[in-house]
BATORFI-445476 format. One line per 3 residues: for each residue x, y negated, z of C-alpha. Coordinates in nm, 4 decimals. Layout:
BEGIN
X/Y/Z  ...
//
This chain:
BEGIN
0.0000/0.0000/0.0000  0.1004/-0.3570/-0.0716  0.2024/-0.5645/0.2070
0.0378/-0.8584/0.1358  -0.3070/-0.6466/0.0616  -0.4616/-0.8676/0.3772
-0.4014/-1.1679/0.1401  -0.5584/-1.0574/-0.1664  -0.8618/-0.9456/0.0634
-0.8698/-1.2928/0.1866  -0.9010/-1.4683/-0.1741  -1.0999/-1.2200/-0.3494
-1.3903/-1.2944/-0.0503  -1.3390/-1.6595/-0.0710  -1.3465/-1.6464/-0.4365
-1.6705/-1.5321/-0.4752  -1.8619/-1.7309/-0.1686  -1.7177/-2.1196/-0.3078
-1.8105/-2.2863/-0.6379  -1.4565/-2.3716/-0.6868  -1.2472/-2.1041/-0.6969
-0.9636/-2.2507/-0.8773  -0.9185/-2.3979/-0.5798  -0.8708/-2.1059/-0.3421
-0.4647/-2.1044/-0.2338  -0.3341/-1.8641/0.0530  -0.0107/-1.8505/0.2119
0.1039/-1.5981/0.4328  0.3951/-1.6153/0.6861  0.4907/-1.3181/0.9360
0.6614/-1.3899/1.2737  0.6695/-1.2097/1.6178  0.2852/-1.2314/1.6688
0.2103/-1.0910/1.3355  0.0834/-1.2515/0.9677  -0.1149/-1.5450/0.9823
-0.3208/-1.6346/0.6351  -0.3847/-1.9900/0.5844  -0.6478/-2.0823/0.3477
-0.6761/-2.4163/0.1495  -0.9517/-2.4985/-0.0554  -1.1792/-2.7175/-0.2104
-1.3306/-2.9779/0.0731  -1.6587/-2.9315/-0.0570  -1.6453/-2.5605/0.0090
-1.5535/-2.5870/0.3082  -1.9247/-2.5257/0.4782  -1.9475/-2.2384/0.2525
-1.6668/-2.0617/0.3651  -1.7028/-2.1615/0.7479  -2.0736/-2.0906/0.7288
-2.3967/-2.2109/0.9646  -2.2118/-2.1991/1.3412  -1.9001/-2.0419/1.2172
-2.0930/-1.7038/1.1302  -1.9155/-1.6554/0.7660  -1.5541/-1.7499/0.8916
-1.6197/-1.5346/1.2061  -1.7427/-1.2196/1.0102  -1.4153/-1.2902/0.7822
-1.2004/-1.2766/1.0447  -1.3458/-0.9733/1.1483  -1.2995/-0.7842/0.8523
-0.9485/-0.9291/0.8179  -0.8587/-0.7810/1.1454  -0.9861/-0.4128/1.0034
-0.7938/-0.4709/0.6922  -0.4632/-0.5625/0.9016  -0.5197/-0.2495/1.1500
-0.4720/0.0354/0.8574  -0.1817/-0.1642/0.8541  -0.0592/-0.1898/1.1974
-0.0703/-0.5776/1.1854  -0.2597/-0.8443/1.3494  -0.3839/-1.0410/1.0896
-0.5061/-1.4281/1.1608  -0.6891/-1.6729/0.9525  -0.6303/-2.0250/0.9294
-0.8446/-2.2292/0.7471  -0.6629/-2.5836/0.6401  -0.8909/-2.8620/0.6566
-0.8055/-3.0222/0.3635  -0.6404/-3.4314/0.3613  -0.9333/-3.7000/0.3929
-1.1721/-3.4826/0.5094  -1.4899/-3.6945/0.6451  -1.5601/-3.4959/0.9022
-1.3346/-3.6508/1.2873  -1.2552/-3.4594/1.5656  -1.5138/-3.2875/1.7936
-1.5453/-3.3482/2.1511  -1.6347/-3.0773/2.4094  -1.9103/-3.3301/2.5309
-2.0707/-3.3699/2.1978  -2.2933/-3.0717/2.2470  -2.3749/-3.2014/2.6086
-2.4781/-3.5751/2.5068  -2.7270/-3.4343/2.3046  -2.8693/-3.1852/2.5097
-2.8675/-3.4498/2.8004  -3.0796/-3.7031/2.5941  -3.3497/-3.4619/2.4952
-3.4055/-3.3312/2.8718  -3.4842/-3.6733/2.9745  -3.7879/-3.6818/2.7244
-3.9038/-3.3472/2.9932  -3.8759/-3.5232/3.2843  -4.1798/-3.6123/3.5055
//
């Protein structure tokens, strides 16, 4: 088997979820914790390949990990948010603000 089979997984799935797939670059480095596969692409795939809550990237990851196992490697994916993205930094008290202005429509 090829050595860099986790990487072709990883691009062949991407491929076929984004509407750019020209786009689609990996590149894989190996250290002392194992590979880790970076993925650039197209920032308006992004949500595609990330998916409603982090679902698709999760289940990706997931099947990378069962790819790098026949292997005896831990596999990791990156995903490189690409330069002059709109989207800032999240907070840990994002989720809270909101959930803190809709309680006080519930109090009494």
């Amino acid at each position: 088997m090829a050595s860099n089979q986790d990487q072709e997984f990883v691009e062949f799935v991407v491929k076929a979820l984004v509407d750019n797939p020209k786009d689609v670059k990996t590149d894989r480095t190996v250290d002392e914790m194992g590979v880790l596969i970076s993925l650039h692409l197209n920032p308006t795939d992004m949500g595609k390949v990330i998916g409603r809550e982090g679902q698709t990237a999760k289940a990706l990851r997931t099947l990378l990990r069962v790819v790098g196992a026949k292997e005896r490697a831990r596999v990791n994916l990156k995903i490189v948010e690409p330069e002059g993205s709109t989207r800032g930094p999240r907070s840990a008290d994002d989720g809270a603000k909101a959930v803190g202005a809709d309680m006080d429509d519930f109090k009494l």
